[in-house]
C-alpha positions in Angstrom: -2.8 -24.5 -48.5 -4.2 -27.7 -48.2 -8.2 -29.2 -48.7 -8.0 -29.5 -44.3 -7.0 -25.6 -44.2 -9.3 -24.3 -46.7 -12.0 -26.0 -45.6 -11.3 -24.3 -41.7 -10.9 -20.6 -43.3 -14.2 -21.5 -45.3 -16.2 -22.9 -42.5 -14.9 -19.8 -40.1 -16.2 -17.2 -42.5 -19.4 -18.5 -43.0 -22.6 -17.5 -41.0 -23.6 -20.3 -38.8 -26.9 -21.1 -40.9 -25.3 -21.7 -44.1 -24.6 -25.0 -45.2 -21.3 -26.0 -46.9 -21.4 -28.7 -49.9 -17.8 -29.4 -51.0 -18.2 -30.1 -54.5 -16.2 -33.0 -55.1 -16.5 -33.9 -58.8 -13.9 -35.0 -60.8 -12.0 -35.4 -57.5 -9.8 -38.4 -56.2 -11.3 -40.3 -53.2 -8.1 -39.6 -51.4 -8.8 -35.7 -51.3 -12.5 -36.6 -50.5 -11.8 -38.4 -47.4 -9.4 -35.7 -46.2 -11.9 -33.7 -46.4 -14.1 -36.3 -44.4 -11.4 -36.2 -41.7 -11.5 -32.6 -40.9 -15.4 -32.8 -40.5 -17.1 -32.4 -43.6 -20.0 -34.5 -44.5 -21.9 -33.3 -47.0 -20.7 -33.8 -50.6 -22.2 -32.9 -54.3 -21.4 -34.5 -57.5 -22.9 -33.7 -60.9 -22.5 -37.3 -62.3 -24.7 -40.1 -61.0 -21.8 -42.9 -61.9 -19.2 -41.2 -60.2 -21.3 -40.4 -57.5 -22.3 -43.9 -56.9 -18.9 -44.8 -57.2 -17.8 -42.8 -54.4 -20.4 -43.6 -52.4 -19.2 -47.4 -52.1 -15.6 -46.5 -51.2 -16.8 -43.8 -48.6 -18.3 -43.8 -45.5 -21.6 -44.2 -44.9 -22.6 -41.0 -42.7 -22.0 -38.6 -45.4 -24.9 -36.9 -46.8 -24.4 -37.0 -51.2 -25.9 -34.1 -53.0 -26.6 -34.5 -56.6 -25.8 -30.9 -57.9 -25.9 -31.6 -61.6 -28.5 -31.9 -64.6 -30.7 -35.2 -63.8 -31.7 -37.4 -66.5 -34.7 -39.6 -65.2 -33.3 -43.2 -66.4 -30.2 -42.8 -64.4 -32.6 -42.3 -61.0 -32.5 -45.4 -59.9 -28.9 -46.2 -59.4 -28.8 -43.1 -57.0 -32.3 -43.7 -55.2 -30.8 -45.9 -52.7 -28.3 -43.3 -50.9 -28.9 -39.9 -52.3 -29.8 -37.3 -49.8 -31.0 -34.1 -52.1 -31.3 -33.9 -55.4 -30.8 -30.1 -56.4 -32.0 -29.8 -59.9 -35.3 -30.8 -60.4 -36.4 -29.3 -63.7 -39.2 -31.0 -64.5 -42.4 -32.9 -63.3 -41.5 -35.8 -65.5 -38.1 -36.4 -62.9 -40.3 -35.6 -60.4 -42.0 -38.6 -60.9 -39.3 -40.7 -61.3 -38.0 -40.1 -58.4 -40.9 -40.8 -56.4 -40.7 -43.9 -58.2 -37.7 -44.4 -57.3 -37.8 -43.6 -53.9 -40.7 -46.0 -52.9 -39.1 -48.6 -54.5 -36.3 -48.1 -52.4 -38.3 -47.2 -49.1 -36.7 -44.0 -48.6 -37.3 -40.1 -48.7 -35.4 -38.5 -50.8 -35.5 -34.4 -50.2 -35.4 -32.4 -53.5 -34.8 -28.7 -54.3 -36.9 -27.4 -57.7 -34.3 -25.9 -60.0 -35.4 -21.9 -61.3 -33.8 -20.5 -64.3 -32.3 -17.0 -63.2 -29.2 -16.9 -65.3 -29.7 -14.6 -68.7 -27.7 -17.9 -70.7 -29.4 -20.1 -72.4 -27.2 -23.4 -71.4 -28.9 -23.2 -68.3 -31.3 -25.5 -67.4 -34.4 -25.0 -64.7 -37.6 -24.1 -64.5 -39.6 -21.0 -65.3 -40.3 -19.3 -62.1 -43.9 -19.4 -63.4 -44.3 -23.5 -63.8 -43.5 -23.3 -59.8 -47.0 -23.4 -58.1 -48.4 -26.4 -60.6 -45.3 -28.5 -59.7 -45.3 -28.2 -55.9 -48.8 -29.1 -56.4 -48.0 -32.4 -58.2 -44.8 -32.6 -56.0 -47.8 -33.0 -52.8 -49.3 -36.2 -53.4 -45.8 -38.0 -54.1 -45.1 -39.4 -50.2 -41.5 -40.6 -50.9 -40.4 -37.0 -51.8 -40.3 -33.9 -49.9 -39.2 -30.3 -51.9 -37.5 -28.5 -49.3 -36.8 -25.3 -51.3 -35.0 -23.6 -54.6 -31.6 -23.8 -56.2 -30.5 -21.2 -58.7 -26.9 -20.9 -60.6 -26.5 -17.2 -61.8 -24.8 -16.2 -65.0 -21.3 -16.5 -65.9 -20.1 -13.0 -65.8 -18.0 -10.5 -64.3 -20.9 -8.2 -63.4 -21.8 -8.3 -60.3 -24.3 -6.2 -60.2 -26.2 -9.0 -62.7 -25.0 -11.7 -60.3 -27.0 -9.9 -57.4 -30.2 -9.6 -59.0 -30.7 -12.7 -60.2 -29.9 -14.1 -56.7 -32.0 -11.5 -55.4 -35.5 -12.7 -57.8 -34.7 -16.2 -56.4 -34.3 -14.8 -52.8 -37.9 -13.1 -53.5 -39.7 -16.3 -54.7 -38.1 -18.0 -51.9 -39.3 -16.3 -48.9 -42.8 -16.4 -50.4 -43.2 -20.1 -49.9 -43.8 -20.7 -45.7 -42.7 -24.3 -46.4 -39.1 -23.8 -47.9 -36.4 -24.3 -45.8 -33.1 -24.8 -48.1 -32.3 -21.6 -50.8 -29.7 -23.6 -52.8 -27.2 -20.5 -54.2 -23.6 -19.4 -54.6 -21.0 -21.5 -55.8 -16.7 -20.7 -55.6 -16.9 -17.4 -57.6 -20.2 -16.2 -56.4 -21.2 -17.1 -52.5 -20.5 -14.2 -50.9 -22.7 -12.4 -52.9 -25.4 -15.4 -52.9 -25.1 -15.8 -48.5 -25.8 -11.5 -48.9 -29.1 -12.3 -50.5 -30.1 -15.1 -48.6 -28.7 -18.4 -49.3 -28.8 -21.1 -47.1 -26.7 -23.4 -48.8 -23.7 -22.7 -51.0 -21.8 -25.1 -53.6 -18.5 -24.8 -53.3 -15.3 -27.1 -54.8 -12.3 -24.8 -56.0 -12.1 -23.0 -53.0 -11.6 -26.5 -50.9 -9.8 -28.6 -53.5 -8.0 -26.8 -56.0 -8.8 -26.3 -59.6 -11.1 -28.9 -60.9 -9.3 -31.9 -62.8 -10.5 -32.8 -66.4 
């Protein structure tokens, strides 16, 4: 199967309000822009550089997602393109991207990052820390948070999977102003759309195993 016929069985299974990231890291442009030419747009990448890289050889109506851990001094070399930034952990890249945003003259849209998984390698915040942040978040003008994203533990228990989706889900739908519930990646989306997600992270599934 190729990356134009998995990305047709993918997009014909999913419900019609779920949005489909192809998670292109480590991925060749070549296989990206096939991608491009059976309809996809939006991408996510977990390293700024590459990211950036890409985003000069590709065209410009794609929407970039920055899916990985953000360090605030590698902001600015995004700031000019990036569409959403997923991962916001922390009022201190909150900041810096508003920063960086005005400085560019652009919104950038920005999901908060909750810690649901039971790991500890996970980053996010504390579902607690939520209400001081989105305060903060209101008087930056260059950034709008337009939801959640969650990554649930590594496991093979589903039942654990579920829940945690499931907490997120409930923190979610308590916020009027959300509109994106960032959840489910290759091994997990069926289980995240079943709670609620509204957009799911997906790159095995539509390019192969990941290249290292």
């Amino acid at each position: 199967m190729g990356i134009r016929e998995n990305l047709k069985r993918l997009k014909e299974d999913l419900p019609q309000q779920v949005e489909l990231i192809a998670v292109s890291k480590t991925k060749p442009i070549s296989d990206l822009l096939e991608a491009y030419d059976a309809g996809q747009r939006a991408f996510g990448e977990n390293k700024i550089q590459e990211m950036v890289t890409k985003w000069e050889q590709m065209p410009k109506d794609i929407q970039w997602h920055m899916i990985g851990h953000v360090q605030s001094n590698k902001v600015k070399y995004m700031a000019p393109f990036v569409h959403t930034i997923h991962a916001v952990d922390s009022i201190k890249l909150l900041k810096e991207i508003q920063k960086q945003a005005a400085r560019n003259e652009r919104i950038i849209n920005c999901l908060i990052q909750i810690r649901i998984a039971k790991e500890e390698t996970k980053f996010g915040l504390d579902a607690s820390e939520l209400d001081s942040l989105l305060s903060q978040g209101k008087e930056m003008p260059n950034i709008v948070i337009k939801g959640l994203m969650g990554m649930a533990t590594f496991t093979e228990d589903q039942s654990q999977i579920r829940s945690e989706f499931k907490n997120l889900a409930d923190l979610y739908r308590k916020y009027s102003s959300f509109e994106v519930l960032s959840m489910g990646m290759s091994g997990d989306y069926d289980i995240a759309i079943e709670e609620g997600s509204t957009s799911i992270r997906v790159g095995s599934k539509i390019f192969g195993e990941r290249n290292y």
